[in-house]
C-alpha positions in Angstrom: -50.9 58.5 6.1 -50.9 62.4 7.1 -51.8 63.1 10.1 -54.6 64.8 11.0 -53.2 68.0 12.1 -51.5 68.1 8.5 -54.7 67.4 6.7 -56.2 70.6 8.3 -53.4 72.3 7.6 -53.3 71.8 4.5 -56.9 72.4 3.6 -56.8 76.0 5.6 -53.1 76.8 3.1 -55.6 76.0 0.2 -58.3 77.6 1.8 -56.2 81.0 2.3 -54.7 80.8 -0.8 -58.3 80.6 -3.0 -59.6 83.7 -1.0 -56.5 85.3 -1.1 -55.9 84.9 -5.2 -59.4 85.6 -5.5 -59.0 88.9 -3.5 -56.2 89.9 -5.7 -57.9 89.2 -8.6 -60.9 91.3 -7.8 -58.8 94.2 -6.7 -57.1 94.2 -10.0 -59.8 94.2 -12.1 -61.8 96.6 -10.0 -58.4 98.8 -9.7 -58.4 98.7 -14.0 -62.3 99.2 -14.1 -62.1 102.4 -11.8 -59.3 103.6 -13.7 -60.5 103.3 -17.1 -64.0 105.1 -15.7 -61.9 107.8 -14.5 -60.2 108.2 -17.4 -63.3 108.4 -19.2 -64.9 110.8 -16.7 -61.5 113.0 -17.9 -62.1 113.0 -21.4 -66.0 113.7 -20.9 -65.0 116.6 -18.2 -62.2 118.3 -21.0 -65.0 117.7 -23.8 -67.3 119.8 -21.7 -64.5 122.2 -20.8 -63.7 122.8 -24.4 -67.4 123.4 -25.3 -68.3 126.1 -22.5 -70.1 128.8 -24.0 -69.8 127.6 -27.5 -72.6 128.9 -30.1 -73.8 126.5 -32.0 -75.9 129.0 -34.0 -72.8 130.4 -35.8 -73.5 130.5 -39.6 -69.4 129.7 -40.2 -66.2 127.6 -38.2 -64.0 131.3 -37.8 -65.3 131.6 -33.7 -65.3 127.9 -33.4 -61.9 128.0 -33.8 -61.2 130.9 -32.0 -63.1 129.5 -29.0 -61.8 126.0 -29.0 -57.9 127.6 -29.7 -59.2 130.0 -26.7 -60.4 126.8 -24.5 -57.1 125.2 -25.3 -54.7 128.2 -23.6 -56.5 128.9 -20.2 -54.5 127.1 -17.3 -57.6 126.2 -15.5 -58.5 122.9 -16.1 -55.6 120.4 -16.4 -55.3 118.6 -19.2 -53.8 115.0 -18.3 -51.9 114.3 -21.8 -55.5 115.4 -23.2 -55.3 116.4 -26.6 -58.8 117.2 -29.1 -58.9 117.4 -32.8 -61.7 118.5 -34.6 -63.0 116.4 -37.7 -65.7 116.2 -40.1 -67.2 113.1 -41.7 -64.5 112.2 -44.1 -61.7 115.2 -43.2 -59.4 116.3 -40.1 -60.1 120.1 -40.1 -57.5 120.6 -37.3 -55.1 119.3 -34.6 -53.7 120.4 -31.7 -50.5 119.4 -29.2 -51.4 115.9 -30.7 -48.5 113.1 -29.7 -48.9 110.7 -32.7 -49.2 111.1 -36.4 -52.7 111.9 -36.9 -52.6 111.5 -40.3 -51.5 108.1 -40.7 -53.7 107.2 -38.0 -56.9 108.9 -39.7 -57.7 107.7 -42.5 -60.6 105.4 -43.9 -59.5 102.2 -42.6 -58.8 103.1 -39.1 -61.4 103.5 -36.5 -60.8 106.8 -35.5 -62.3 107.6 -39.1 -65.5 105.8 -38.3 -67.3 109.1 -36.8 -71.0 108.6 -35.8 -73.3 111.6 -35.0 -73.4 110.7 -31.3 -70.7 110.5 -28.2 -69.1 107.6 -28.1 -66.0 105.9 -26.7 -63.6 103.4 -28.9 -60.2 102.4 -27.6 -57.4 102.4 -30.3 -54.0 100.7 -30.9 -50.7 102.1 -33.3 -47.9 101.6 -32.8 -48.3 99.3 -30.2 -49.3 101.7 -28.0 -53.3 101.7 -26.5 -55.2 104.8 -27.0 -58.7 106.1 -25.7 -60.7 107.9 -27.6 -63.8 110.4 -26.5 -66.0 111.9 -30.0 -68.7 114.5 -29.2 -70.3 115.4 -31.8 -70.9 119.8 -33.1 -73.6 120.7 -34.6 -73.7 124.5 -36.3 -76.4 125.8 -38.1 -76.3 125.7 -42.0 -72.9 123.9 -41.8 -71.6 120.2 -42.1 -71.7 118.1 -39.1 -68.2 118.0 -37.3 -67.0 115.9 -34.3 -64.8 117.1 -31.1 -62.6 114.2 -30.9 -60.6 114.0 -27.5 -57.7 111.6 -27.2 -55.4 110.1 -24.1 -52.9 107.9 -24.0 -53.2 104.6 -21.6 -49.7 103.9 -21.0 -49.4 105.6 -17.7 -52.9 103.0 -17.1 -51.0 100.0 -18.4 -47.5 101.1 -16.6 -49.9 101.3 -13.5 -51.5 97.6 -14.1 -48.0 96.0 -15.1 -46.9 97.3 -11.9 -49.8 96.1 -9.6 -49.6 93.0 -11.2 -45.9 92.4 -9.5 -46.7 93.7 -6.8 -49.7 90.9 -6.4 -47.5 88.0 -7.7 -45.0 89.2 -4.9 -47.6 89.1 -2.3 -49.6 86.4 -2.9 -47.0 84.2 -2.1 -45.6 85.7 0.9 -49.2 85.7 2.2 -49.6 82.4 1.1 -46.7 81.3 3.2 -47.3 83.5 6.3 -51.0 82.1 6.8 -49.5 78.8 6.3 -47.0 79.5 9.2 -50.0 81.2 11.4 -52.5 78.2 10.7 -49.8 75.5 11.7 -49.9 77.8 15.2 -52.9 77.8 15.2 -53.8 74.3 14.7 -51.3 73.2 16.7 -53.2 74.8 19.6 -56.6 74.3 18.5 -55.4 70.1 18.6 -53.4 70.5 22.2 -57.0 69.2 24.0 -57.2 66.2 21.0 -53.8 65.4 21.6 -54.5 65.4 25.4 -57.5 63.3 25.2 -55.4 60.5 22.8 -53.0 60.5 25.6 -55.2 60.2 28.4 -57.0 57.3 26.0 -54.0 55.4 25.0 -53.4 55.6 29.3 -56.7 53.9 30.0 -57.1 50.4 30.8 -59.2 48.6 33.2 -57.2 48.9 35.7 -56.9 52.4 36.1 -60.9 53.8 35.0 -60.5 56.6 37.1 -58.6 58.7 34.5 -60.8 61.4 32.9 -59.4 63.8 30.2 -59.3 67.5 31.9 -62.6 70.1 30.8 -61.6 73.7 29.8 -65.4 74.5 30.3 -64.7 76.8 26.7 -68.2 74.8 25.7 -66.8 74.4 22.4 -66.7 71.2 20.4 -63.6 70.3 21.8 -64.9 70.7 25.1 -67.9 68.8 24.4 -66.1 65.9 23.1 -63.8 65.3 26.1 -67.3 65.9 28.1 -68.6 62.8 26.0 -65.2 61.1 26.4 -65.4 61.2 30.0 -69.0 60.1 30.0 -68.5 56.8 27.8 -65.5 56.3 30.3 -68.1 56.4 33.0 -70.4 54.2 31.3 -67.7 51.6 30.7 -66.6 51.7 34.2 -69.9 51.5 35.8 -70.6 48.5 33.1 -67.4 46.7 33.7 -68.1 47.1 37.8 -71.6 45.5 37.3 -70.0 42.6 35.0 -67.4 42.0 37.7 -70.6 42.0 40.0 -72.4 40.3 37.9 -69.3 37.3 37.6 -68.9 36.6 41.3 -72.9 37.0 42.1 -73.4 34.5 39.4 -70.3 32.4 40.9 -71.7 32.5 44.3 -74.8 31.3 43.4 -73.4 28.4 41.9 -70.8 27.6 44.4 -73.2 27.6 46.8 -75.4 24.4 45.4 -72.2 22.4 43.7 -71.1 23.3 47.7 -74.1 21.7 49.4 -74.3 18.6 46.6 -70.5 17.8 47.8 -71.4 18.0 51.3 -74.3 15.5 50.8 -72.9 12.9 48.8 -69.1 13.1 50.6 -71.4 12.5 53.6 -73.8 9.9 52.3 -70.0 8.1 51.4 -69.3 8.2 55.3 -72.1 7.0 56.8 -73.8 3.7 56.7 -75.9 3.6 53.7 -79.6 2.6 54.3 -82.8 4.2 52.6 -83.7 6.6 54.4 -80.4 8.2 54.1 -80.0 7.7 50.7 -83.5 9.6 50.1 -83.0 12.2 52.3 -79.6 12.9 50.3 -81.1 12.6 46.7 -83.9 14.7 47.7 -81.4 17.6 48.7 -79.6 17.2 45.8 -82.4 17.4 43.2 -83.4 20.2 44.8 -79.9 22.3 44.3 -79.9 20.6 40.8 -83.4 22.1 40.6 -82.2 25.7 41.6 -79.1 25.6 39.5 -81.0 24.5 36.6 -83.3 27.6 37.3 -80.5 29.5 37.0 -78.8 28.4 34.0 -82.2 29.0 32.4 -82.7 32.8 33.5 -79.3 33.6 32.6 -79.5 32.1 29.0 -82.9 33.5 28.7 -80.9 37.1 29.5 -78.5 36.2 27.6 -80.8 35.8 24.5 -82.3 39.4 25.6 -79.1 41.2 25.8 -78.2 39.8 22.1 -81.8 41.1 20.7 -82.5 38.0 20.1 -85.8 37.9 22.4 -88.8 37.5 19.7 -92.3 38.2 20.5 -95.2 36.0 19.4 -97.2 38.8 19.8 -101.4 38.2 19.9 -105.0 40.1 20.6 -105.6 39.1 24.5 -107.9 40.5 27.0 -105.3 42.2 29.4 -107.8 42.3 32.5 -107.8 38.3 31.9 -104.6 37.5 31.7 -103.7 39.8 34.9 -106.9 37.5 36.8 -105.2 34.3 35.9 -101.8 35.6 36.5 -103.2 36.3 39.8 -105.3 32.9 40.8 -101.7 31.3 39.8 -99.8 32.8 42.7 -103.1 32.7 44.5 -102.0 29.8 47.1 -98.8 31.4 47.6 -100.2 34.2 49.1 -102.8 32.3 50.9 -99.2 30.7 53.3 -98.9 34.0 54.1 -102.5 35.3 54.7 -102.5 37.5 52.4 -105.3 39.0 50.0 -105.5 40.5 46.7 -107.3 43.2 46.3 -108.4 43.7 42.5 -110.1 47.4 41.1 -110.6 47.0 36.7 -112.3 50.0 35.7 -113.3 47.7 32.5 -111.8 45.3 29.9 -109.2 46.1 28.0 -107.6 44.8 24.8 -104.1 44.7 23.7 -101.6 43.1 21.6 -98.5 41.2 23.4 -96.4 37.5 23.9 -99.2 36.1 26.3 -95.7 33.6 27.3 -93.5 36.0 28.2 -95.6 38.9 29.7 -97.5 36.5 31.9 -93.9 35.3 33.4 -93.3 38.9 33.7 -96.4 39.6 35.7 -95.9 36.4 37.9 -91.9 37.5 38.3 -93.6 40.5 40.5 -96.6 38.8 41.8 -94.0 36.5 43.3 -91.3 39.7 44.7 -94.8 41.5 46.2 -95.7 38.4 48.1 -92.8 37.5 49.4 -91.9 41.2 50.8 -95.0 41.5 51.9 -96.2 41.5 55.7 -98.2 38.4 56.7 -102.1 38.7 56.7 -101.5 41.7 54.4 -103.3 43.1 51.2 -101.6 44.0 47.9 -103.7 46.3 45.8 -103.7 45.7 42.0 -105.6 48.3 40.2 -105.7 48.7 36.1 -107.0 51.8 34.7 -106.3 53.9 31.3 -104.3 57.5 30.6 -105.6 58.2 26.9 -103.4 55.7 24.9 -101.7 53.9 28.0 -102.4 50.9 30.1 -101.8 51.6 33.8 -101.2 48.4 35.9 -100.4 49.1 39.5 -99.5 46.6 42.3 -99.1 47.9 45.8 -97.7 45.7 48.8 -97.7 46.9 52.7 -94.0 45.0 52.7 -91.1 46.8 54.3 -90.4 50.4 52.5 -87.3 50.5 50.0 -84.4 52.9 50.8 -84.4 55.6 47.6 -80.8 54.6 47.5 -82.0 51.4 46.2 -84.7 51.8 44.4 -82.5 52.6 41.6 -80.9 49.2 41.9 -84.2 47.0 42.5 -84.2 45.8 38.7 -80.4 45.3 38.6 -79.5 41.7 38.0 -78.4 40.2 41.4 -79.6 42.4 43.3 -81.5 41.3 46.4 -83.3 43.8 48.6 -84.2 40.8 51.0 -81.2 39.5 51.5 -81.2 40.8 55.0 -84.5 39.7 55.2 -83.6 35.2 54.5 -84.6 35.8 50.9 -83.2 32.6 49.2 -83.8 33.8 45.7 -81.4 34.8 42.7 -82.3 38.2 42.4 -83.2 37.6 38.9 -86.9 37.9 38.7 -87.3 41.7 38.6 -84.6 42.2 36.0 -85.9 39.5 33.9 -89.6 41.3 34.4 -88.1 44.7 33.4 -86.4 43.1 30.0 -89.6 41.8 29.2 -92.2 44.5 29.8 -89.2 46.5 27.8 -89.6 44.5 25.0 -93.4 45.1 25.3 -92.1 48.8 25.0 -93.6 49.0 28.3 -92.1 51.4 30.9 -91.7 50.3 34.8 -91.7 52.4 37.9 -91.0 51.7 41.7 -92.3 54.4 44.1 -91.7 53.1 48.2 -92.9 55.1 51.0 -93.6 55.1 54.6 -97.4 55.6 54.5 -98.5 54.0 51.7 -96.0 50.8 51.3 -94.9 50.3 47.9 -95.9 50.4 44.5 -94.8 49.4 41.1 -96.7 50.8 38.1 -96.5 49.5 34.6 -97.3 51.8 31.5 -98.2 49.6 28.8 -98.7 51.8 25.2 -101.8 50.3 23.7 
């Protein structure tokens, strides 16, 4: 297969040569068509020449002749091979300094013969040789009707176009061959930042992610795409860091139960066995079982989402209803830490969405505001309407976010409370997030000093 450098190449060679045949072309038949104008131009100019000061009252031909024979010996207009005859209808009256045989050419059957009582322009061949003709016609009082018939030859015009015609089949050609040369040039330059950028590609493995193709900064297309180049590079190394994240957060958080069920039942083999022993180590054990199966199920149930494979059982609820039962849910939760819900519905409101899913959404960060929340505090949940948008905010006096981090609260693993004994996965936001995302529902987390913080759900209705 041609490369692709080639394939341009080629096109531009065509592309040259079309414009430059097609130039040649029009020059050579707008070369001819001024040519043949000007000739004509010269035949009307002599015709006009000859016919200064003429009398067309005379009652005879003796002064016509004298003043076209006149006409035809002053040196002041130059003739060009120009030669006139004069004629009537059916009859040459005269010739002069004529350079074929004008009476084999005039006769009935040629066209010269074929006289009208207008000016006109014919173009004649004899003898192989191309003529042009110019007929004016004379009209004298009380005498037939007679034409002025001026004639040139065109081989000096066809000498002219036999030679142009060389000269553009000679050219052509080389021109043909020198824009070839040029546009190999200059696609081989145009092609040096492509060739870079397959390099720099071929170079690229996971291992090395750091590589980025070099920016000129012409902001041309080529410079755009290694811009892009380096941009999907950045994306694939920020997404292969948060899979390799993702691996030994997910590993940890296994380890750590299979860790705790080996303890137990290794020591449950070591001691004496009575009851009470043996139901103190089951118990811990269902519990990790408990967690890991917790796990298993948030991580599929991502899994499913990351595939598009998440489908919505969607249905007409009241959304100020399912928010209240959401809330008495999580209710005695927050009562173990003393703390209070404060609610604020401006009035009901009706939407369409997967009652299932978007209530274990809503519970997912019921459950992060009460556990980050300060004990005997309140968390403020107000829902409100911007024209065609559901506005659900929740606001907890907890411990402030760091901006650093916000960017990373819905970010699978993540734990802001680690440092603070949280003994979660860190999967409840992100799962909250795919969800309400689903819903085409947009979520925002605003943390500061003064006024705690507050996430805020925009829900299209």
């Amino acid at each position: 297969m041609a490369k692709f450098s080639t394939k341009i190449n080629s096109l531009y060679i065509v592309t040259t040569g079309l414009i430059i045949i097609t130039m040649a072309v029009t020059m050579y038949f707008l070369f001819e068509t001024q040519s043949r104008k000007s000739i004509d131009n010269d035949l009307i100019e002599y015709s006009e020449f000859l016919m200064t000061g003429l009398n067309t009252d005379l009652k005879d031909m003796t002064e016509l002749f004298e003043h076209l024979f006149s006409r035809k010996e002053l040196p002041t207009h130059p003739t060009k091979m120009l030669h006139f005859v004069l004629a009537s209808s059916d009859s040459l009256i005269f010739e002069t300094n004529t350079f074929i045989n004008l009476d084999k050419l005039f006769n009935k059957n040629t066209e010269l013969s074929q006289t009208t009582m207008k000016s006109s322009f014919r173009t004649i061949n004899f003898n192989n040789t191309e003529y042009r003709v110019y007929s004016k016609p004379i009209k004298l009082k009380n005498q037939n009707d007679f034409q002025l018939i001026i004639i040139t030859s065109l081989d000096r015009l066809n000498e002219s176009l036999s030679g142009l015609r060389i000269i553009l089949i000679i050219i052509c050609p080389i021109a043909m061959l020198i824009a070839g040369f040029l546009g190999l040039m200059i696609t081989k330059k145009a092609l040096n930042p492509i060739a870079e950028l397959t390099k720099t590609a071929a170079s690229i493995s996971s291992e090395n992610l750091n590589l980025r193709v070099p920016v000129i900064n012409n902001n041309d297309e080529l410079d755009n795409l290694a811009k892009t180049f380096n941009s999907m590079i950045d994306r694939i190394d920020k997404s292969i860091k948060s899979q390799q994240r993702f691996i030994a957060d997910v590993s940890h958080d296994i380890r750590t139960p299979l860790t705790i069920i080996q303890i137990e039942l290794d020591l449950l083999t070591r001691m004496d066995i009575n009851k009470q022993n043996l139901s103190a180590t089951i118990n811990k054990c269902l519990k990790e079982i408990h967690r890991l199966d917790e796990l298993t199920n948030n991580l599929l149930f991502l899994a499913r989402a990351d595939a598009q494979q998440l489908e919505l059982k969607l249905e007409k609820v009241r959304f100020d209803e399912l928010i209240l039962d959401n809330i008495s849910r999580v209710n005695n939760l927050a009562k173990q830490k003393g703390i209070t819900f404060r609610i604020n519905f401006e009035q009901a409101y009706e939407v369409f969405l997967d009652v299932k899913l978007f209530s274990r959404a809503i519970i997912n960060i019921l459950d992060n505001a009460i556990k980050y929340s300060l004990n005997d505090g309140i968390i403020d949940i107000s829902l409100y309407q911007e024209e065609s948008t559901l506005i659900l905010m929740i606001k907890n006096n907890g411990e402030i976010i760091n901006q650093e981090m916000i960017s990373n609260v819905f970010d699978r693993f993540n734990r802001a409370g680690k440092s603070r004994g949280s003994d979660g996965f860190g999967l409840g936001l992100s799962i909250a997030k795919t969800i309400l995302e689903h819903h085409k529902a947009k979520v925002e987390i605003e943390s500061e000093e003064k006024f705690g913080t507050t996430l805020k759900i925009s829900l299209p209705i």
